[in-house]
C-alpha positions as a printed Julia matrix, in Angstrom:
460×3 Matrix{Float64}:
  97.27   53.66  121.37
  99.81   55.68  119.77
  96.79   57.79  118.23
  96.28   58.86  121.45
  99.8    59.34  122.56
  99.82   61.78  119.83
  96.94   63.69  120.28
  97.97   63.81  124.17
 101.27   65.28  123.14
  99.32   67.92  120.87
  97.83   68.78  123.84
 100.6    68.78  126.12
 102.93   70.88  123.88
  99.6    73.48  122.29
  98.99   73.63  126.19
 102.81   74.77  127.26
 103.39   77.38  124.63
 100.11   78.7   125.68
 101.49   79.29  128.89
 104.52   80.25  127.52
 103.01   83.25  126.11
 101.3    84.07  128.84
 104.17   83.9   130.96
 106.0    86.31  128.42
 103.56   89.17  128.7
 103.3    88.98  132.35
 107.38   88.59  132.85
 108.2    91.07  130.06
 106.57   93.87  131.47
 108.65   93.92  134.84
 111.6    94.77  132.73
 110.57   97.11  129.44
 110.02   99.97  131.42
 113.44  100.02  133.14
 115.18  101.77  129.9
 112.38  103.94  129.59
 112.09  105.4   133.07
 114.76  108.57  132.19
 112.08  108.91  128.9
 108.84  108.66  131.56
 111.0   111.69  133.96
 111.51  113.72  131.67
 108.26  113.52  129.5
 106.27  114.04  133.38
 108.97  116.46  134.8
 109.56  113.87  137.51
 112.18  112.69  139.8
 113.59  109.15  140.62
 111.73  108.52  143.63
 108.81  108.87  142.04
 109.2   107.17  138.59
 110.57  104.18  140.62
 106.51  103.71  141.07
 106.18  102.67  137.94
 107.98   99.68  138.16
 107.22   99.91  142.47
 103.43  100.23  142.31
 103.03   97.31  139.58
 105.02   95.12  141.76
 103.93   96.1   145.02
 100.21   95.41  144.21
 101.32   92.03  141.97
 103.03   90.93  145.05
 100.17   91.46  147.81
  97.45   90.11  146.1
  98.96   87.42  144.15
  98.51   84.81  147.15
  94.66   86.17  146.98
  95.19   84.83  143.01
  96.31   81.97  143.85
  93.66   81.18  146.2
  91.25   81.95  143.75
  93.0    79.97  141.15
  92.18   76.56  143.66
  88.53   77.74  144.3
  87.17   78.48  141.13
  89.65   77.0   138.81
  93.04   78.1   137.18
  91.89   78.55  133.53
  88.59   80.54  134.54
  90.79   82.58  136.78
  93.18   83.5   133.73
  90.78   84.34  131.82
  89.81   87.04  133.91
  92.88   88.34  134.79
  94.1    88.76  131.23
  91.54   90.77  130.75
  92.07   93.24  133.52
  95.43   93.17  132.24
  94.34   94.17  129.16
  92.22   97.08  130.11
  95.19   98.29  132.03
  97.34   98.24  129.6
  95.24  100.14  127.22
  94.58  102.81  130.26
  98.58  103.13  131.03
  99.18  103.54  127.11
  96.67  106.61  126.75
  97.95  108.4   130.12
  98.03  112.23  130.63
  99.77  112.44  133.23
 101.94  110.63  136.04
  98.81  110.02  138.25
  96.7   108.49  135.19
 100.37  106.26  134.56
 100.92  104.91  138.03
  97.26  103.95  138.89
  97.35  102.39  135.26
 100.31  100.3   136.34
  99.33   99.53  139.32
  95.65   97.87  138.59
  97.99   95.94  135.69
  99.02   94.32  138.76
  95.57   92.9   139.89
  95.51   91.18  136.67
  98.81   89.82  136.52
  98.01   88.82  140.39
  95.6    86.07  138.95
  97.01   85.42  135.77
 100.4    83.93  137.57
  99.99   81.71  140.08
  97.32   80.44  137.85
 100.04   79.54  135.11
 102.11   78.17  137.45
  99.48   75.85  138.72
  98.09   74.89  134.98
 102.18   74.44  134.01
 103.0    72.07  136.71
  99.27   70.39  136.29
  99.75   69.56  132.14
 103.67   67.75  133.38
 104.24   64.86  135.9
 105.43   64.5   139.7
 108.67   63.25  138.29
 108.9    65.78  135.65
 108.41   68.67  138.51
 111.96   70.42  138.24
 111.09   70.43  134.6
 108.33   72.53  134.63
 110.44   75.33  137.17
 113.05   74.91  134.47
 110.43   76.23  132.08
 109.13   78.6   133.94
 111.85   80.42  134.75
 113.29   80.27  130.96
 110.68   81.45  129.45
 110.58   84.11  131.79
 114.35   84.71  131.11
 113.51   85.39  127.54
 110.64   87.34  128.05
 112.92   89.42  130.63
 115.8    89.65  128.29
 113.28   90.89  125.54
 111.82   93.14  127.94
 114.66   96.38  127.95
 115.54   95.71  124.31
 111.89   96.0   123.27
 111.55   98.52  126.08
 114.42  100.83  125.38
 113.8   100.66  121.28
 110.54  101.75  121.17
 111.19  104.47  123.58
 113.72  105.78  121.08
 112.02  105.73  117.92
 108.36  105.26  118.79
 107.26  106.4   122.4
 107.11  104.53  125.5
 103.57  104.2   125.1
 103.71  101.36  123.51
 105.37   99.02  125.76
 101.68   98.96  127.05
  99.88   98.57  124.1
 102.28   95.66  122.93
 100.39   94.04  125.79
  96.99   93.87  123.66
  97.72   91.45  120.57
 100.03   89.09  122.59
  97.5    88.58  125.27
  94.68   88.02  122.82
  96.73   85.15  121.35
  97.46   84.01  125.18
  94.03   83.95  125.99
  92.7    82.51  122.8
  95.19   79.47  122.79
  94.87   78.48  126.66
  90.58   78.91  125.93
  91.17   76.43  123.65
  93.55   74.11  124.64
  94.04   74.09  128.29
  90.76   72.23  130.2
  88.56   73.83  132.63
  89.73   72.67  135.64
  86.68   74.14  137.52
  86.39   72.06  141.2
  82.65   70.67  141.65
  82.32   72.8   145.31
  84.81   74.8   147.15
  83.97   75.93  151.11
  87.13   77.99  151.15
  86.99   82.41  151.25
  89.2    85.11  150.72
  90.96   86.52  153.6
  89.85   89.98  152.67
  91.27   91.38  156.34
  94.78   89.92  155.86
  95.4    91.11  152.13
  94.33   94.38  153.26
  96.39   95.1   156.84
  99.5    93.15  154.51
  98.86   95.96  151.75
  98.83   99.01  154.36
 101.93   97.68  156.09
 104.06   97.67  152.71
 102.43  100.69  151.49
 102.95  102.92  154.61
 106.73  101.36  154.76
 107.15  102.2   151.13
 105.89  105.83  151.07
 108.36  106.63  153.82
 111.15  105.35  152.17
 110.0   107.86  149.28
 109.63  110.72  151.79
 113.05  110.25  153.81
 114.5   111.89  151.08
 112.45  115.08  150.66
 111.78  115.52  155.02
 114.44  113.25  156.67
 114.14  110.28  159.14
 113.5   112.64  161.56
 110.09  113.44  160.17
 107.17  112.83  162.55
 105.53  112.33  158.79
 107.96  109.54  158.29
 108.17  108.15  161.49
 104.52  107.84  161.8
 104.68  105.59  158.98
 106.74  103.81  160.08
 104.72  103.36  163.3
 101.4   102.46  160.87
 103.94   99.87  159.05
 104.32   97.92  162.76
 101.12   98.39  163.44
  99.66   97.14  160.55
 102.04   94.31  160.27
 100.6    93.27  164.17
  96.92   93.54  162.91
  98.1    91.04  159.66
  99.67   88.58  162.56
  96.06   88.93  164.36
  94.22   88.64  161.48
  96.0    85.55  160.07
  95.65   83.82  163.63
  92.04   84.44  163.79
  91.01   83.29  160.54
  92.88   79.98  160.72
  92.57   78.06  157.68
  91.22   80.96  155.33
  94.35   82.64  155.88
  96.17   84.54  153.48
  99.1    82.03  154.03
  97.4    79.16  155.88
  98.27   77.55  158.71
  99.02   74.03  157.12
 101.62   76.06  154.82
 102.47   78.54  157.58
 103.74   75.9   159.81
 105.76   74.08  157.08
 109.22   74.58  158.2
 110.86   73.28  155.04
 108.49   76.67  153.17
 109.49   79.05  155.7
 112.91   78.81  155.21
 112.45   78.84  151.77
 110.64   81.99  151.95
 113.03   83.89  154.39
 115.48   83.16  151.38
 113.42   84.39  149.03
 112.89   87.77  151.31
 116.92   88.61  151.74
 117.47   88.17  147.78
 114.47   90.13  146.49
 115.99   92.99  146.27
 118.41   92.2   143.74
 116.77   91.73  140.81
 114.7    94.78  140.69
 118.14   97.01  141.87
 119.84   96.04  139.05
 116.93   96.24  136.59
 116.2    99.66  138.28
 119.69  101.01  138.23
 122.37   99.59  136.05
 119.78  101.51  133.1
 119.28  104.79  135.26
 123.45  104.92  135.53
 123.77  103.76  131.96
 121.53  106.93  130.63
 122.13  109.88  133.45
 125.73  109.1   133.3
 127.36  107.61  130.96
 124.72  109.33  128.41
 123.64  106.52  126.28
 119.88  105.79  124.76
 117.19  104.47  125.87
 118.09  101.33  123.7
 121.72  101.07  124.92
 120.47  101.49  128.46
 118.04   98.52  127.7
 120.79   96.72  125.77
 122.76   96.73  128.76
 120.95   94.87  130.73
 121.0    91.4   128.28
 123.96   90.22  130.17
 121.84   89.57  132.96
 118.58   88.49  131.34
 120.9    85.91  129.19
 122.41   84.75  131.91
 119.43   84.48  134.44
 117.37   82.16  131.25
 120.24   80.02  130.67
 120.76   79.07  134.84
 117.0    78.85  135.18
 117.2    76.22  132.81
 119.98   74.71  133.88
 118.68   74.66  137.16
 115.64   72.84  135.76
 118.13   70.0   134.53
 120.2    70.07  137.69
 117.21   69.56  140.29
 117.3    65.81  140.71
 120.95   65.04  140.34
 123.21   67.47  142.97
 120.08   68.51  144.61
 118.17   71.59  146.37
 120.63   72.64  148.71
 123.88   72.87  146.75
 121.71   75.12  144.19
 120.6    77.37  146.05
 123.59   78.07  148.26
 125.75   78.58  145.44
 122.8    80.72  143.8
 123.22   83.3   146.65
 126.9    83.21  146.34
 127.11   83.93  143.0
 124.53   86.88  143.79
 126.71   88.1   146.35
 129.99   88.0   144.1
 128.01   89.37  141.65
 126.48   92.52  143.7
 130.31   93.03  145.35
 131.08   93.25  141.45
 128.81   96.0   140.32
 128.91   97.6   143.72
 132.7    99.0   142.33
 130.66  101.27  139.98
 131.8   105.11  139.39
 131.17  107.81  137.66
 134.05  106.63  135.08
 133.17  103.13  134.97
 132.97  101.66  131.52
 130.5    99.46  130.4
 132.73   96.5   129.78
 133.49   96.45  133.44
 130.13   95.64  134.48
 129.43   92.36  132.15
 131.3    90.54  134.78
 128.88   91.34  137.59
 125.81   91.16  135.45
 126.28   87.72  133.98
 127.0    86.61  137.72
 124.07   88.34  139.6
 121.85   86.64  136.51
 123.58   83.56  136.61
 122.79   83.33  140.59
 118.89   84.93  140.32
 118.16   82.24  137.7
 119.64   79.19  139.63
 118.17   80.31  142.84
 114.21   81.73  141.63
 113.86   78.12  139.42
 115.0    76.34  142.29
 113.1    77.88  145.08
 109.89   77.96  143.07
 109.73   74.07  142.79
 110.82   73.66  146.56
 107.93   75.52  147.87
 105.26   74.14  145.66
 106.25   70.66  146.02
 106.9    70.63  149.8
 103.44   71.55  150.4
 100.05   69.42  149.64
  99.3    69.12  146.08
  95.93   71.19  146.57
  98.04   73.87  147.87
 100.2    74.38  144.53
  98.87   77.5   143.11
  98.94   79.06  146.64
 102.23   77.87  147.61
 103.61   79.18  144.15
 101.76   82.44  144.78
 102.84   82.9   148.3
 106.81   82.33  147.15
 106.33   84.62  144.15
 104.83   87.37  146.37
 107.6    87.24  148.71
 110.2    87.56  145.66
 107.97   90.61  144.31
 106.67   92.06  147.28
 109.94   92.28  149.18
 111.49   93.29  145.96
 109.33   95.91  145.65
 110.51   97.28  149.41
 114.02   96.52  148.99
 113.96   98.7   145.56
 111.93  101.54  148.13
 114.77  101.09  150.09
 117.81  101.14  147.32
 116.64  104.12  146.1
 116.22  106.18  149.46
 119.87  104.78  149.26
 120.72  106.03  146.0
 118.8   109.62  146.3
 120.17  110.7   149.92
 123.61  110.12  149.07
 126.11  113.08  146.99
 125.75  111.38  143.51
 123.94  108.77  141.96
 127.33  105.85  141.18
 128.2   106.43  145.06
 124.38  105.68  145.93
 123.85  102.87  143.58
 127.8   101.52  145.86
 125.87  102.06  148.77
 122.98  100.05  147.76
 124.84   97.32  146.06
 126.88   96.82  148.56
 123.79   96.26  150.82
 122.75   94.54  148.39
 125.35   91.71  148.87
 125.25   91.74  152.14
 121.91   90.63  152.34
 122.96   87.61  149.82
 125.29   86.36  152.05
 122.85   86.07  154.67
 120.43   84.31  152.5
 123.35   82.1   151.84
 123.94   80.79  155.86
 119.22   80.4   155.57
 120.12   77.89  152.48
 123.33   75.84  153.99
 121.77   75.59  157.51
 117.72   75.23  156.3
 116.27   75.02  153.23
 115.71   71.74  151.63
 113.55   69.64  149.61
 110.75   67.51  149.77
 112.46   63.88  149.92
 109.82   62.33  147.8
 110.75   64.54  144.77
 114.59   64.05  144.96
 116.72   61.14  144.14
């Protein structure tokens, strides 16, 4: 007997750092190319509206078709479903490494996000699979830490090798970490493959979804070069309704093949959670997007101190995600998260003060608080939607909540920088937007007090 509680540990703990690396690779590289944008402008000759692609057009696609990952994840299996995206990954990464030009970069980055599409929500599913019911909050805890390091890594790693190697190789970093990612899960993680599966992929919905945010995001980047004004503009923002109607169709006709089901759809206690999720999104990305841009086009520092800069936040945002992991089941969902989007708030309000004089040292404060709240609040919201739902529904529940966190992020950065680039300098902008920014926190703040709560079968 305790042969085989051995070997079952093995398993368990082979199986979890497996993950673990694969959750590194995947969370790392939404945050190494934030130090090395200015790099990236410079080497292309381009602007920040368009190098904010780089992080915009990996999320953007990551985002949409993650829910289509996680659906694929339940049909055909989570670990067969890794596989595959790790190696688009992979491919990607070796394309983005080798480009000539911004075009080559950005279509590079953005086919990266296919692969990490199906590579997440399948880790999430295999993570909270390998631990128990009871052991749930656990597994968010882990999630979110790891992701915390790998985040934290990410502009260190990022901003050093932009210095004294190139850029370049934040991509092809990618290549010997996800061999060892893939190798390990092959071996330890079991196929999971079901015996039949009747469901589809709602090909119409990820499609009229993609438009929407597309056509909304491109006008943001136009606004600044035509004006609202612009019948260019405006009629995207015309297609964004439109498109966002034909989704609504779409997801009514299709009923249960749904890109977001009707089962999960109707689940009040994952709505709310989700319309939290959308008024925060932005935050992350803004101050991974700008506190580097400010750090290196006005204050003057490297690519390293720019990514340096930014540990604060990572630090703080791993150490809350775990915490948050530990205090799931003893002051509950609700406290969490509503003092999550406080401290997001507070911490927004903080860096919002920012000026062309600021000082470094004045902006710790606000970064260890913004991190402190996005940790508390993306650990805890994670488990609440996956374990409010059906068990079947796990990887697509997970997906769904991670898309809004990425996909919304990826508009509210669209719109943060239209912020930042209309206005007369870049630290009033990045005020502007911040203050925004906060704003939108303490909205998400009366959604958690009034709505969002927990599953009562997985609290005390």
């Amino acid at each position: 007997m305790n042969e085989r509680k051995v070997s079952a540990d093995k398993h368990l703990y082979a199986g979890l750092m497996a993950l673990s690396l694969a959750i590194f690779i995947v969370a790392n590289d939404f945050t190494a190319f934030s130090p090395a944008l200015p790099t990236i402008e410079h080497e292309f000759h381009s602007d920040i509206t368009t190098t904010q692609w780089v992080i915009n057009g990996y999320a953007l696609v990551f985002g949409v078709l993650i829910v289509s990952g996680g659906r694929l994840a339940d049909m055909y299996g989570r670990r067969r479903v890794f596989i595959v995206g790790t190696l688009l990954f992979m491919v990607f990464s070796l394309l983005g490494g080798i480009a000539i030009n911004m075009g080559m970069l950005l279509i590079s980055r953005a086919l990266m996000g296919v692969g990490g599409a199906m590579m997440w929500p399948s880790i999430l599913g295999m993570t909270y699979g390998l631990m128990t019911e009871k052991r749930a909050g656990l597994a968010g805890g882990l999630v979110i830490t790891v992701c915390g390091i790998a985040n934290s890594a990410g502009p260190l790693l990022g901003g050093a090798l932009a210095d004294y190697i190139s850029w370049r190789w934040i991509f092809f970093i990618n290549l010997p970490v996800s061999v060892i990612a893939l190798y390990v899960c092959w071996r330890v993680i079991p196929d999971d493959s079901p015996e039949s599966c009747d469901e589809h992929i709602d090909y119409a919905g990820i499609t009229s979804l993609s438009m929407a945010l597309l056509a909304l995001l491109l006008a943001f980047d136009l606004v600044v070069d035509v004006g609202f004004k612009s019948p260019l503009v405006l009629g995207l923002i015309i297609a964004f309704f439109l498109f966002i109607c034909l989704f609504a169709f779409v997801e009514n006709r299709v009923g249960q093949q749904a890109l977001i089901p009707p089962d999960v759809a109707g689940n009040r206690r994952f709505i709310f959670a989700g319309i939290a999720t959308l008024l925060i999104s932005a935050l992350f990305f803004a101050g991974l997007f700008f506190i580097p841009q400010f750090l290196t086009n006005i204050r003057n520092t490297s690519a390293m101190q720019a990514g340096m800069g930014l540990i604060p936040m990572m630090l703080s945002f791993s150490v809350f995600g775990f915490l948050a992991g530990k205090l799931y089941d003893v002051i509950g969902v609700k406290k969490i998260v509503s003092a999550a989007t406080l401290l997001m708030a507070l911490g927004m309000y903080i860096l919002s003060h920012i000026h062309k004089d600021t000082q470094y040292t004045s902006l710790i404060p606000g970064l260890v608080i913004l991190g402190g709240g996005i940790g508390l609040f993306n650990s805890t919201i994670t488990t609440v939607a996956i374990t409010v739902v059906d068990e079947s529904r796990a990887s697509l529940a997970g997906a769904i909540i991670f898309m809004f966190q990425i996909a919304g992020g990826a508009v509210g950065l669209g719109l943060n920088t239209t912020i930042v680039a209309m206005a007369k300098d870049m630290p009033s902008g990045i005020d502007h937007a911040f203050t925004l920014n906060a704003c939108l926190a303490m909205f998400a703040f009366v959604v958690c007090i009034l709505f969002v709560e927990a599953d009562k079968n997985t609290i005390n």
